[in-house]
LONU-902006 format. One record per residue (C-alpha): residue in one letter; x, y, z. Coordinates in nm, 3 decimals. Layout:
# LONU-902006
<pt residu="A" X="X" Y="Y" Z="Z"/>
...
END
This chain:
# LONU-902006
<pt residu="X" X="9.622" Y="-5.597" Z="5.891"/>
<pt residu="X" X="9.584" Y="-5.785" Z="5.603"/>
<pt residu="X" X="9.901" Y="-6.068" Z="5.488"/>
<pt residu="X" X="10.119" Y="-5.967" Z="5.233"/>
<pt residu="X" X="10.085" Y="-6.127" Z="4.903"/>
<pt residu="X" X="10.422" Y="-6.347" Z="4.939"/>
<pt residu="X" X="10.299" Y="-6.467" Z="5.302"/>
<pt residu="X" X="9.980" Y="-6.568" Z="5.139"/>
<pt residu="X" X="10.109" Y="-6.741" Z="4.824"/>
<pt residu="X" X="10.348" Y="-6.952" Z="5.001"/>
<pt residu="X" X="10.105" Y="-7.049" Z="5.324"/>
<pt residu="X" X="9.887" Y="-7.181" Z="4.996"/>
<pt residu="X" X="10.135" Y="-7.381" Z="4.819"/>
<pt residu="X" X="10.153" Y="-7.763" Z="4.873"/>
<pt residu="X" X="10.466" Y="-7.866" Z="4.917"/>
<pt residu="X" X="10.666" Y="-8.107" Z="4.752"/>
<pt residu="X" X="10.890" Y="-8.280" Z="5.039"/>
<pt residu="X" X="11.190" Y="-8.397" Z="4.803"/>
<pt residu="X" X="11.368" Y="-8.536" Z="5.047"/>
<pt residu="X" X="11.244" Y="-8.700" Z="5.376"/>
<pt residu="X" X="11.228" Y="-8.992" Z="5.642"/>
<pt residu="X" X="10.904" Y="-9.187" Z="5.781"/>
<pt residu="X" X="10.791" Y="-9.079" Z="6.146"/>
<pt residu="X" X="10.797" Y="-9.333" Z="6.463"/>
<pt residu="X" X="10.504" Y="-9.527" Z="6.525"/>
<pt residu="X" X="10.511" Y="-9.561" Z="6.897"/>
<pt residu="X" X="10.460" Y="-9.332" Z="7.203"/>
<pt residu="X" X="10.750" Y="-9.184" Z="7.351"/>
<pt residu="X" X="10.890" Y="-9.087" Z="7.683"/>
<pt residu="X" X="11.068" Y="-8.784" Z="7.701"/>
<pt residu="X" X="11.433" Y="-8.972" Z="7.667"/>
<pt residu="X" X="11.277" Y="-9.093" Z="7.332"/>
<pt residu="X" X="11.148" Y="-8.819" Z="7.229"/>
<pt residu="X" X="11.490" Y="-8.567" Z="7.350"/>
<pt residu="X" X="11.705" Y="-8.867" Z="7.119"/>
<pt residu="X" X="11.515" Y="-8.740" Z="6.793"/>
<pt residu="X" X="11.550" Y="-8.387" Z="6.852"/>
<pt residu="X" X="11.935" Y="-8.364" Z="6.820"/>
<pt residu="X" X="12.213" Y="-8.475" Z="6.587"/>
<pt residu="X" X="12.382" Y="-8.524" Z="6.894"/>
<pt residu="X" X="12.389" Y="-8.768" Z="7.199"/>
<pt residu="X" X="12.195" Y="-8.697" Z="7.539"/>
<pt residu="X" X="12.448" Y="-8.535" Z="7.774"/>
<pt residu="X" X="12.399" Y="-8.524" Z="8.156"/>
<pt residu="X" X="12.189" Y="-8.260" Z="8.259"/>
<pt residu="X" X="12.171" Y="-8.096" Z="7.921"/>
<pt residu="X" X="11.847" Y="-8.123" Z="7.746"/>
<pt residu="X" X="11.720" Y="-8.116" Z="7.387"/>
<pt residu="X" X="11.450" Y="-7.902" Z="7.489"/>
<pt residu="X" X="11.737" Y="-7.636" Z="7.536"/>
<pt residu="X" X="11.825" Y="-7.559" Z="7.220"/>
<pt residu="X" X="11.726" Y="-7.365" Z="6.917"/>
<pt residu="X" X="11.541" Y="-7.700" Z="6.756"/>
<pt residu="X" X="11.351" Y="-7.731" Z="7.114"/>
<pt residu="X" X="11.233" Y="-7.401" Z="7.160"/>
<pt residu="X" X="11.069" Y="-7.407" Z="6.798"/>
<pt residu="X" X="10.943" Y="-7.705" Z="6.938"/>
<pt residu="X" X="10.833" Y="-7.581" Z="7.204"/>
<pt residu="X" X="10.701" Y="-7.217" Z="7.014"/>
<pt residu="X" X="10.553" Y="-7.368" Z="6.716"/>
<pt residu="X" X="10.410" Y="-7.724" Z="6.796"/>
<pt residu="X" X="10.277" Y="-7.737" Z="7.119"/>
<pt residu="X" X="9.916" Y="-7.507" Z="7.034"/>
<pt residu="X" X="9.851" Y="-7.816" Z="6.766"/>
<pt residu="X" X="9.885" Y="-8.042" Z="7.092"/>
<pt residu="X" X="9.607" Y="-7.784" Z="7.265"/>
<pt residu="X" X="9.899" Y="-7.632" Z="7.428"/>
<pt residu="X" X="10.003" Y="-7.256" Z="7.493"/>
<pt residu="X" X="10.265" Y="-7.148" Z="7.284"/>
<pt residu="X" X="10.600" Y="-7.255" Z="7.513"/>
<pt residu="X" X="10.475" Y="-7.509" Z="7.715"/>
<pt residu="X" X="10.712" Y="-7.640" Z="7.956"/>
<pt residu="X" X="10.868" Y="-7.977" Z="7.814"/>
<pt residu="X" X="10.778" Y="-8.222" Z="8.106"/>
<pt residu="X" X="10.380" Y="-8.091" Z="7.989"/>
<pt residu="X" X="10.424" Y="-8.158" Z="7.608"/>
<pt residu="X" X="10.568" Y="-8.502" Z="7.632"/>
<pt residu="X" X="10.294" Y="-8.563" Z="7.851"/>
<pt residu="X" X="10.022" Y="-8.413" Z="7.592"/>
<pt residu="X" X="10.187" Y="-8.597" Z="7.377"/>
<pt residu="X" X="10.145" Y="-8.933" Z="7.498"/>
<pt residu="X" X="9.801" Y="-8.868" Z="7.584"/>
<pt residu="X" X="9.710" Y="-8.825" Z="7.244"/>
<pt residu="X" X="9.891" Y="-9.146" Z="7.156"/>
<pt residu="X" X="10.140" Y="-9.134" Z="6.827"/>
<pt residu="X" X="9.858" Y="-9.164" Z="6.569"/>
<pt residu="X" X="9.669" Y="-8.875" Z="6.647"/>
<pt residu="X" X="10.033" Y="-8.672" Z="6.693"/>
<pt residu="X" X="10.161" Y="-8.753" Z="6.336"/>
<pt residu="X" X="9.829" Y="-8.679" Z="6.196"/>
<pt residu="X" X="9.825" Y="-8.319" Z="6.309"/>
<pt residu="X" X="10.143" Y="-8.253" Z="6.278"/>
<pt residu="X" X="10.161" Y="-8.417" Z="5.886"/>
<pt residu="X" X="9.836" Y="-8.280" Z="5.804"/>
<pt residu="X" X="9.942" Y="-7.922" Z="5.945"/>
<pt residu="X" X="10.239" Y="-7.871" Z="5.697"/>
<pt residu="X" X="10.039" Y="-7.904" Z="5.416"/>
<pt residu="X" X="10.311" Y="-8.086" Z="5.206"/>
<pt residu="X" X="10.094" Y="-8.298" Z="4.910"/>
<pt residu="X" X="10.400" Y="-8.502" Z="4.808"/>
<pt residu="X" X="10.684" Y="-8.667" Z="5.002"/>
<pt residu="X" X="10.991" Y="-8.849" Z="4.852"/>
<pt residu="X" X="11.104" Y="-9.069" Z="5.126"/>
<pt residu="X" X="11.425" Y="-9.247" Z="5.171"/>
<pt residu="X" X="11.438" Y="-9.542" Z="5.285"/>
<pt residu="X" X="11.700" Y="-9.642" Z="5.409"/>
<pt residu="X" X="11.786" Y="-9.550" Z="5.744"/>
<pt residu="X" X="11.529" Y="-9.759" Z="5.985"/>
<pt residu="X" X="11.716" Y="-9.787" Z="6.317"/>
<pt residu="X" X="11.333" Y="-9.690" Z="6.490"/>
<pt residu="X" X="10.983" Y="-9.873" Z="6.377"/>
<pt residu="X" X="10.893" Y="-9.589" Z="6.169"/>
<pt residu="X" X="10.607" Y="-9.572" Z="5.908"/>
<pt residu="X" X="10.629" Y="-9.658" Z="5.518"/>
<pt residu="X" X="10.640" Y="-9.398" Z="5.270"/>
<pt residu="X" X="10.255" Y="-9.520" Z="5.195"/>
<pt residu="X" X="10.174" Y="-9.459" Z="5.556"/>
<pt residu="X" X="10.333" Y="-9.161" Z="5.647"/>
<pt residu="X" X="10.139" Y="-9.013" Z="5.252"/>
<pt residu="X" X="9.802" Y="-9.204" Z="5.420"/>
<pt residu="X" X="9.874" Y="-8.975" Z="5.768"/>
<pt residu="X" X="9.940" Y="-8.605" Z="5.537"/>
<pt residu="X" X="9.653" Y="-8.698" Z="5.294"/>
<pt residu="X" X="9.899" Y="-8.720" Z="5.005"/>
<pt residu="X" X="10.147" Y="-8.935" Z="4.795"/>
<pt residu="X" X="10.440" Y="-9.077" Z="4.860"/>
<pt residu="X" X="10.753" Y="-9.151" Z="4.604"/>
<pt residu="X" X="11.060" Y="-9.371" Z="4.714"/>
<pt residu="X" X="11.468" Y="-9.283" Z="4.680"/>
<pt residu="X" X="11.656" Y="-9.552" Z="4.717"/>
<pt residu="X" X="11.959" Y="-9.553" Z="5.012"/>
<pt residu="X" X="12.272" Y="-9.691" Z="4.795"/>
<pt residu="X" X="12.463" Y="-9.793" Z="5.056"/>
<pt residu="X" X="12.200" Y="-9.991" Z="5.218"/>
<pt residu="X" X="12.189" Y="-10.175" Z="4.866"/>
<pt residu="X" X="12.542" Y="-10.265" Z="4.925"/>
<pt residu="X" X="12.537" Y="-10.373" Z="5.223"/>
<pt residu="X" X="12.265" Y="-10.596" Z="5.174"/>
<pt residu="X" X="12.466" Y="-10.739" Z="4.853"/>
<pt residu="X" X="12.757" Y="-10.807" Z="5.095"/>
<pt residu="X" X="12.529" Y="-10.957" Z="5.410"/>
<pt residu="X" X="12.371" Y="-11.228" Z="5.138"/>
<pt residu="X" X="12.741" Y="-11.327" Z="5.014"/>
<pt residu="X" X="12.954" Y="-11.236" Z="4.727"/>
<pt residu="X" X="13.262" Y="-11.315" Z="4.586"/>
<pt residu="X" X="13.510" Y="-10.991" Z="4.591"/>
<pt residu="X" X="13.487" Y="-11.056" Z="4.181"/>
<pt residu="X" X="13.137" Y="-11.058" Z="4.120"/>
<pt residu="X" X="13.067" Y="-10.730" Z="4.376"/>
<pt residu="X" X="13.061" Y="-10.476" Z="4.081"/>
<pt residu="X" X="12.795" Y="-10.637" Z="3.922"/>
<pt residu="X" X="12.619" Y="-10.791" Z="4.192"/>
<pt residu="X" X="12.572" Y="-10.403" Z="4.322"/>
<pt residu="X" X="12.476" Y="-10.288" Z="3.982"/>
<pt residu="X" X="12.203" Y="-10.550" Z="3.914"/>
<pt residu="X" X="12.080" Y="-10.526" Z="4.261"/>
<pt residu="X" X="12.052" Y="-10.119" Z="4.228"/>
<pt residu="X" X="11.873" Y="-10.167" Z="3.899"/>
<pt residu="X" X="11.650" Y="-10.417" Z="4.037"/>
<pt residu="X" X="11.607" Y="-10.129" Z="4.340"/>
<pt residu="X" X="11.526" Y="-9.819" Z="4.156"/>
<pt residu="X" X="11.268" Y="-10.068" Z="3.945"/>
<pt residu="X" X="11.058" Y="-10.124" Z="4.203"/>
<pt residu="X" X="10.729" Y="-9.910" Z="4.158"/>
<pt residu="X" X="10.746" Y="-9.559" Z="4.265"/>
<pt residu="X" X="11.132" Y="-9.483" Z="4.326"/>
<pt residu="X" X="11.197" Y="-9.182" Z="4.172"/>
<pt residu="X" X="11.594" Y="-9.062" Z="4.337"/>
<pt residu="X" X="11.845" Y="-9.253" Z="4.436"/>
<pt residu="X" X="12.071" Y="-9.127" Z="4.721"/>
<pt residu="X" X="12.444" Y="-9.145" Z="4.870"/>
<pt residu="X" X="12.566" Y="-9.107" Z="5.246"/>
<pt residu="X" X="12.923" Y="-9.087" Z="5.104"/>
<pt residu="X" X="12.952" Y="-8.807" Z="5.342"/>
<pt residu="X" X="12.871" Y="-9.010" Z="5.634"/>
<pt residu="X" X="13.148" Y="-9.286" Z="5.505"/>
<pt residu="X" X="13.424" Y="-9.138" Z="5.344"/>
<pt residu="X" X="13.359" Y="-8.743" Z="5.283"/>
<pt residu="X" X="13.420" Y="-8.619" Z="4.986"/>
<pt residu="X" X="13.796" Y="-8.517" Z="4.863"/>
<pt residu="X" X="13.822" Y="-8.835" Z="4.677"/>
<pt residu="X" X="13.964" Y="-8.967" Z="4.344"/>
<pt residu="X" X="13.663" Y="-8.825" Z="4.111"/>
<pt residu="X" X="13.770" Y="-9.088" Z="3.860"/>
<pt residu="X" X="13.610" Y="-9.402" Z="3.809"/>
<pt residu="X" X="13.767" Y="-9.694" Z="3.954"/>
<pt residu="X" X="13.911" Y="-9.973" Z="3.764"/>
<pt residu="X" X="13.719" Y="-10.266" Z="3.759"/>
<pt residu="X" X="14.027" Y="-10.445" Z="3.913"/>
<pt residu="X" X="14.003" Y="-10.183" Z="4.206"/>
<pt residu="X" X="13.705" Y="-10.252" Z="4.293"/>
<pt residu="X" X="13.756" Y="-10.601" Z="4.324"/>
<pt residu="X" X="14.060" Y="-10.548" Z="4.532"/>
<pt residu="X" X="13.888" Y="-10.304" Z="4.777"/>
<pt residu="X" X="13.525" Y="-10.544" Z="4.793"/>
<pt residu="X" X="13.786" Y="-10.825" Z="4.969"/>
<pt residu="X" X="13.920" Y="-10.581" Z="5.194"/>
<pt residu="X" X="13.550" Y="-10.501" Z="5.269"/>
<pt residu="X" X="13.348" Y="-10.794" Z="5.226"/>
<pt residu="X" X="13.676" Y="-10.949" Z="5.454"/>
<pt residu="X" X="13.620" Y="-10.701" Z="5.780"/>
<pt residu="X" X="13.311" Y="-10.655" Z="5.709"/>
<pt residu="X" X="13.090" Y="-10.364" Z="5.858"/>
<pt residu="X" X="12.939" Y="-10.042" Z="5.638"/>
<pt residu="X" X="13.075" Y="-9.962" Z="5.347"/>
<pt residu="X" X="13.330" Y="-9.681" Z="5.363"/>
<pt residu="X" X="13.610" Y="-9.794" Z="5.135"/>
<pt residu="X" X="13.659" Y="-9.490" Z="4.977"/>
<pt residu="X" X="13.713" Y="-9.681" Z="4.645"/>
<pt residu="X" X="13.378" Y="-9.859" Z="4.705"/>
<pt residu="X" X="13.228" Y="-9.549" Z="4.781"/>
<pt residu="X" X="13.373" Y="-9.374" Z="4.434"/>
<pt residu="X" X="13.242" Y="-9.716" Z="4.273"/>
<pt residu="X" X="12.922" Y="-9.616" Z="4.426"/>
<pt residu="X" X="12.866" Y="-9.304" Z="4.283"/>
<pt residu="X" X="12.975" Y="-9.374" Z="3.983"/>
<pt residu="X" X="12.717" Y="-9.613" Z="3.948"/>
<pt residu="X" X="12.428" Y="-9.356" Z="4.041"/>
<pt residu="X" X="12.533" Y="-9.174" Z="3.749"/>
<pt residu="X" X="12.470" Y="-9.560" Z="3.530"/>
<pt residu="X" X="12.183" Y="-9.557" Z="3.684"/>
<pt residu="X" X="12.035" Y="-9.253" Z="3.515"/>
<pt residu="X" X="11.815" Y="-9.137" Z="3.839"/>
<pt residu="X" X="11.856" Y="-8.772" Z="4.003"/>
<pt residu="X" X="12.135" Y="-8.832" Z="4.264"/>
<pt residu="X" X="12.032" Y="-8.694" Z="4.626"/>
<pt residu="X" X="12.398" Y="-8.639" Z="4.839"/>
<pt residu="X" X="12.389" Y="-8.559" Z="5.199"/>
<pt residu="X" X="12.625" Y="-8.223" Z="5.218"/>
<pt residu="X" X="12.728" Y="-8.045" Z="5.552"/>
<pt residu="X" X="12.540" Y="-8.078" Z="5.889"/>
<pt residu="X" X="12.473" Y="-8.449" Z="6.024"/>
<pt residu="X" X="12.562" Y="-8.606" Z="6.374"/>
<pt residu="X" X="12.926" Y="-8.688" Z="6.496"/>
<pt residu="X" X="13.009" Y="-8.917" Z="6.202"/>
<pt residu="X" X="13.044" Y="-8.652" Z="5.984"/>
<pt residu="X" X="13.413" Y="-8.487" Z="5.968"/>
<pt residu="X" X="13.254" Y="-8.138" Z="5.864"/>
<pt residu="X" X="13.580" Y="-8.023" Z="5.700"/>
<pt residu="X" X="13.572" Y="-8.311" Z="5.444"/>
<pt residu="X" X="13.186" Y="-8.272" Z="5.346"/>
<pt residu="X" X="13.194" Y="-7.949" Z="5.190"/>
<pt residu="X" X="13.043" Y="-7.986" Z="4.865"/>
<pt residu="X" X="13.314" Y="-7.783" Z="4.671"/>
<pt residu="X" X="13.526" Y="-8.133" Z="4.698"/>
<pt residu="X" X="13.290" Y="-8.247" Z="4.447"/>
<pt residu="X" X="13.454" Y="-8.039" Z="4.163"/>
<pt residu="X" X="13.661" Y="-8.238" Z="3.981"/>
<pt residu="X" X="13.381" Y="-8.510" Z="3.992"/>
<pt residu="X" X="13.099" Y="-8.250" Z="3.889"/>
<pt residu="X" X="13.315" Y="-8.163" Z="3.550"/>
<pt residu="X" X="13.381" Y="-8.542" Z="3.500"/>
<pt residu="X" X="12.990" Y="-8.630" Z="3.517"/>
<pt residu="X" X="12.880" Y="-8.290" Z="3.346"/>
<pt residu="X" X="12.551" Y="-8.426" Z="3.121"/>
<pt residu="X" X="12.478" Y="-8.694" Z="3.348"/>
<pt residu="X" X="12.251" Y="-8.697" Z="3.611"/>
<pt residu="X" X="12.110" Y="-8.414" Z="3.840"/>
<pt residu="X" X="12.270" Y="-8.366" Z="4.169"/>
<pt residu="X" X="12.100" Y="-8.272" Z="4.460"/>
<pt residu="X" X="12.288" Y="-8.122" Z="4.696"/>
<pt residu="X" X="12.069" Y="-8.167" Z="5.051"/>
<pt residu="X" X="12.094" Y="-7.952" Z="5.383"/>
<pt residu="X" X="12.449" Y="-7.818" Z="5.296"/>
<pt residu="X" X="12.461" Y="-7.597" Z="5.647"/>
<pt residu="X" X="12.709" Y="-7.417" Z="5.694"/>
<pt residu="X" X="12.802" Y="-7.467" Z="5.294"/>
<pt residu="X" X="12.476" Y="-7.315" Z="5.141"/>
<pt residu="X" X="12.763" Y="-7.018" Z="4.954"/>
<pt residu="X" X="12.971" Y="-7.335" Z="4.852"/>
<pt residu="X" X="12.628" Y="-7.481" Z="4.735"/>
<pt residu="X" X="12.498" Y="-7.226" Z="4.606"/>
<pt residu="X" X="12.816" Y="-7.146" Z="4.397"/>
<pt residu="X" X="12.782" Y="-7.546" Z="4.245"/>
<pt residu="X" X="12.428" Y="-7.457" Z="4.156"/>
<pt residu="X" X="12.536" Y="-7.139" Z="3.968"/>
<pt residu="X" X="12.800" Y="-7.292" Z="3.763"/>
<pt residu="X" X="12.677" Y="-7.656" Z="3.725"/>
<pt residu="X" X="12.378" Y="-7.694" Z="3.501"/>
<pt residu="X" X="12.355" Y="-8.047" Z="3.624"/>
<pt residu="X" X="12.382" Y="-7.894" Z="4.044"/>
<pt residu="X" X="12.067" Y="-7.824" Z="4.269"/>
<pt residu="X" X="12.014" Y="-7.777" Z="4.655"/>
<pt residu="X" X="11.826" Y="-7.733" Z="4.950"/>
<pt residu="X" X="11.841" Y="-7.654" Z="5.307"/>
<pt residu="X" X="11.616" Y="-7.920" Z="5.418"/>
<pt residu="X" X="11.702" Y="-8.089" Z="5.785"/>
<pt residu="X" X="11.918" Y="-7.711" Z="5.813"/>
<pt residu="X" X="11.520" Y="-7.534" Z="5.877"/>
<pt residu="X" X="11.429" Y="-7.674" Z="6.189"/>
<pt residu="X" X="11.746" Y="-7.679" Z="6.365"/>
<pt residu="X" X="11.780" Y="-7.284" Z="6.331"/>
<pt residu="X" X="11.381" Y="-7.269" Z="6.370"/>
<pt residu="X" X="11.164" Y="-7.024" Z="6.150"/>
<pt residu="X" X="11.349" Y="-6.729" Z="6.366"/>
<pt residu="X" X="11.655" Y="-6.804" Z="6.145"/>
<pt residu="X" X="11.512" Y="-6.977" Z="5.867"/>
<pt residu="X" X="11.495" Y="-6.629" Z="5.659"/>
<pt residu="X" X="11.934" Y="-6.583" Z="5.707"/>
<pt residu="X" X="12.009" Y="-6.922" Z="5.617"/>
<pt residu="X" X="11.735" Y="-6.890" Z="5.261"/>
<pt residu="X" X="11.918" Y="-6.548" Z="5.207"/>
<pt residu="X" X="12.203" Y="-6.699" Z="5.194"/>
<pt residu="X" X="12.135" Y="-6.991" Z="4.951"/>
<pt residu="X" X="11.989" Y="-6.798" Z="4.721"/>
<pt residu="X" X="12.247" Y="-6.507" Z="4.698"/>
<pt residu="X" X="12.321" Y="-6.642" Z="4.385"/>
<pt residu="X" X="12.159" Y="-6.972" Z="4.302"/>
<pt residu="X" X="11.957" Y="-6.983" Z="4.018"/>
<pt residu="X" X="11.565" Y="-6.961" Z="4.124"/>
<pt residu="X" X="11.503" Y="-7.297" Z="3.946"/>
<pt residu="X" X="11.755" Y="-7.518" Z="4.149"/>
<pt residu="X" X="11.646" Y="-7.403" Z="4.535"/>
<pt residu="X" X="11.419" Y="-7.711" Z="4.610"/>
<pt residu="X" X="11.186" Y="-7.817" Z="4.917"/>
<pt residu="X" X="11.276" Y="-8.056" Z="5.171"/>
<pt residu="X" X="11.298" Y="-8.108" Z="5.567"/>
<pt residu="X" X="11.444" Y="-8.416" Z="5.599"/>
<pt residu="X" X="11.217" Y="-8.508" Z="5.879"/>
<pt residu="X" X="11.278" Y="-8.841" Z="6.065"/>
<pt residu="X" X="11.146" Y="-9.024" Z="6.381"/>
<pt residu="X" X="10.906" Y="-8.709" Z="6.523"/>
<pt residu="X" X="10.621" Y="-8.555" Z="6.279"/>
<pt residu="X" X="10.691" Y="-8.205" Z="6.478"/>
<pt residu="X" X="10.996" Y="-8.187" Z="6.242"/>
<pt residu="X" X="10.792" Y="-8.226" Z="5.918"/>
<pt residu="X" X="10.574" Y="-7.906" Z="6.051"/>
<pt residu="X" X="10.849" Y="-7.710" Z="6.187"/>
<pt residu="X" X="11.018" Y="-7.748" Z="5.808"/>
<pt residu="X" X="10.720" Y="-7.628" Z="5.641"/>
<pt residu="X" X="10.697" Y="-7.348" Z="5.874"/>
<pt residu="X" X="11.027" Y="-7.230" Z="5.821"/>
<pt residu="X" X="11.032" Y="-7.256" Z="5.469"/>
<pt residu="X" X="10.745" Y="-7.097" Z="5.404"/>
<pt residu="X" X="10.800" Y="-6.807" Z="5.677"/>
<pt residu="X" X="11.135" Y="-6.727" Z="5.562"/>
<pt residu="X" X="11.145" Y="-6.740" Z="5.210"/>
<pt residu="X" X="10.843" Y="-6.500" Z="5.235"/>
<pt residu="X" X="10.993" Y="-6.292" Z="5.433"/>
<pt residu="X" X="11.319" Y="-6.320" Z="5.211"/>
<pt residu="X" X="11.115" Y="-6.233" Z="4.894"/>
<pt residu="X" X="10.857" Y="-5.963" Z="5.086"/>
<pt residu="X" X="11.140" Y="-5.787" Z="5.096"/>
<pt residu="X" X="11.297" Y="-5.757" Z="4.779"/>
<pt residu="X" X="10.951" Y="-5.655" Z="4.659"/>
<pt residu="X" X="10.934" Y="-5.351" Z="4.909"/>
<pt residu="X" X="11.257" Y="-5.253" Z="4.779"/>
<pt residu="X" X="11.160" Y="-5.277" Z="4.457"/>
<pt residu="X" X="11.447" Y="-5.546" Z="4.374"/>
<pt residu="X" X="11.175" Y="-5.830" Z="4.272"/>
<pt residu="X" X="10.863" Y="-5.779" Z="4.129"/>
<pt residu="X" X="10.592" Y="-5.936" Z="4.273"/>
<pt residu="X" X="10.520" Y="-6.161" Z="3.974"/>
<pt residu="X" X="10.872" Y="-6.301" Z="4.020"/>
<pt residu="X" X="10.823" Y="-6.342" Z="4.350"/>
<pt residu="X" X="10.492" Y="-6.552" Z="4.313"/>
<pt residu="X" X="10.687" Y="-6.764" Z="4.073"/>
<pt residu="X" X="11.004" Y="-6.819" Z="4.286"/>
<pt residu="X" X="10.768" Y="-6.929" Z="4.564"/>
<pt residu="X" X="10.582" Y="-7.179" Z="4.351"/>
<pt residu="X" X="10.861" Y="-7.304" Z="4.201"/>
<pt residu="X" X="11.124" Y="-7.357" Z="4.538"/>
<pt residu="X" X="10.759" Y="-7.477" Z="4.725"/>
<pt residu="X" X="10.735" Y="-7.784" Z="4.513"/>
<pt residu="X" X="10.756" Y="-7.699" Z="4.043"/>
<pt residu="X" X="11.109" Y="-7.688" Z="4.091"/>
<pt residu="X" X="11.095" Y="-8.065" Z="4.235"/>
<pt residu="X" X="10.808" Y="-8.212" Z="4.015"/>
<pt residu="X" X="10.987" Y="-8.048" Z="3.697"/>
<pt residu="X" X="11.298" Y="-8.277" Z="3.842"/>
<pt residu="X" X="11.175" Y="-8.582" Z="3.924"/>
<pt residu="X" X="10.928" Y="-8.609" Z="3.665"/>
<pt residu="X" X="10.628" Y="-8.610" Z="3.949"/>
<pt residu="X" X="10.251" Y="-8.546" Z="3.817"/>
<pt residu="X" X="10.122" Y="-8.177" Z="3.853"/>
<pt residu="X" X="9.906" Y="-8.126" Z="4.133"/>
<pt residu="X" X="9.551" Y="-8.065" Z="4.030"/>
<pt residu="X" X="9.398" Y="-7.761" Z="3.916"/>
<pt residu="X" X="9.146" Y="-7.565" Z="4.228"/>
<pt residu="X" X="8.818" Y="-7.606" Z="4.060"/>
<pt residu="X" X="8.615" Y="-7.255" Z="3.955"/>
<pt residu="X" X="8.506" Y="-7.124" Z="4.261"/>
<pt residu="X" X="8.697" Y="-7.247" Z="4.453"/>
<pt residu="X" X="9.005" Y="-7.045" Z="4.492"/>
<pt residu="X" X="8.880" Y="-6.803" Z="4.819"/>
END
């Protein structure tokens, strides 16, 4: 039986990766490798490998390690290894079929590859978005007086997002602070008063008037604004990152800058609800993908797009440390919007025109329309089969 026409539009599309991390450059045991599968911590006697995110694992990338689908674990860390870490991020990069990645950089706890090398691995190009609370931080570790913080930041974020190739910037305000805060813009005598409580204790950033100071200055910046929303690991407080606390602040910056809303689990509705009534709002469920697995990739799509606006839903799987994760995103995208759309065309709810539009668009239009990327290159005649 022949694939549907949805199935094979999206399998064709090159994704655009609008948000994502670099990929570990080192072999790993199975401890490593179990400590990038989860947003969690390793528990006694509780593995990784038992979980939704390991059995797609498990499913889905072991046959590109010459594996049977559902290899035991002990057998595809050791396939792994033997293959070393460069041939494993090659097949796994060049198997989701993503042409452009927008990396951030700025979470680098492992040795993991540049944006140019992880591009050089996939065969495509690589854009950067710029982590503003590493900027900070590095503002405060070279030495600042609480005074001159405001624009010390701002001139060391401009300097930032003018360095070749950025094309976002992003915020982990959700990580530091969540989000029910003052949506006004501090006072410049605030922000001096909180950058000597800071810069005094030192440690991240998570003054929540530093942190309002922060965003606020995204907007001066003039760059599409990338903010983590919903699932992370145990520093999030899950009740304070749902992205409807970002009300007051949307109205306040209406006109501004896009906002990209990124992963949002379990707040796609909430997300999705931003998107429909904020021209400036758009989102994905990047990171959300592999941790459900394709089996529940279609549910979680369904879900964001009950009501979103078809060109806001954007690409991404926030992939970091294992290349498995930027395959099993791809795979889930692409398997359950098809399935998602597929079926409003059998029902006659979607024609299948729309449908091959929605697919190009969410797989990567919708992001290169955003951030102002380069089309991809017209298939030459003949070419097309």
């Amino acid at each position: 039986m022949s694939a549907r026409p949805v199935d094979e539009a999206l399998a064709a599309v090159r994704l655009v990766d609008h948000h994502c991390h670099g990929v570990v450059t080192a072999d790993l045991d199975r401890a490593g490798f179990e400590s990038l599968i989860t947003e969690g911590a390793a528990w006694p006697g509780i593995s990784p490998f038992d979980s939704p995110v390991g059995v797609a694992v498990r499913r889905h990338c072991a046959p590109l390690l010459d594996l049977p689908r559902h290899a035991p674990a002990v057998e595809y860390v050791a396939r792994r290894s033997e293959l070393g870490w460069h041939e494993v991020n090659r097949r796994f990069l060049t198997a989701a079929g993503t042409d452009v990645f927008c990396v951030d950089t700025g979470y680098v706890p492992d040795r993991i590859t540049t944006p140019q090398e992880l591009a050089e691995a996939a065969g495509g190009t690589a854009y950067e978005v710029v982590r503003l609370e590493s900027v900070a931080e590095a503002v405060a570790a070279r030495g600042v007086e609480p005074g001159e913080y405001a624009e010390t930041f701002r001139s060391a974020a401009l300097d930032a997002v003018g360095r070749p190739g950025v094309v976002a910037v992003k915020s982990v305000a959700a990580y530091r602070t969540g989000f029910d805060l003052d949506p006004t813009r501090p006072t410049d005598a605030d922000v001096t008063e909180a950058a000597r409580r800071w810069l005094a204790d030192g440690g991240r950033l998570a003054d929540p008037v530093l942190v309002r100071h922060l965003l606020w200055t995204a907007v001066d910046l003039g760059l599409p604004l990338q903010l983590h929303t919903g699932l992370g690991d145990s520093d999030i407080r899950m009740h304070r990152v749902d992205p409807t606390h970002l009300t007051d602040w949307l109205h306040l910056t209406s006109g501004t800058v896009p906002v990209l809303l990124l992963h949002c689990w379990p707040y796609q509705r909430q997300a999705a609800y931003l998107a429909a009534v904020f021209e400036q709002v758009y989102l994905d469920v990047g990171l959300t993908l592999h941790y459900v697995g394709p089996a529940r990739a279609r549910a979680i799509l369904a879900e964001a797009l009950e009501i979103t606006p078809f060109r806001k839903l954007l690409y991404s799987s926030d992939a970091y440390g294992v290349a498995e994760f930027h395959l099993l995103g791809a795979l889930a995208f692409r398997q359950g919007l098809a399935e998602l759309l597929q079926e409003r065309v059998d029902a006659d709810e979607l024609s299948l025109p729309d449908a091959l539009r929605i697919a190009a668009w969410a797989g990567g239009d919708n992001a290169r329309r955003l951030y102002g990327l380069p089309s991809p290159d017209p298939v030459p005649a003949g070419e097309h089969d």
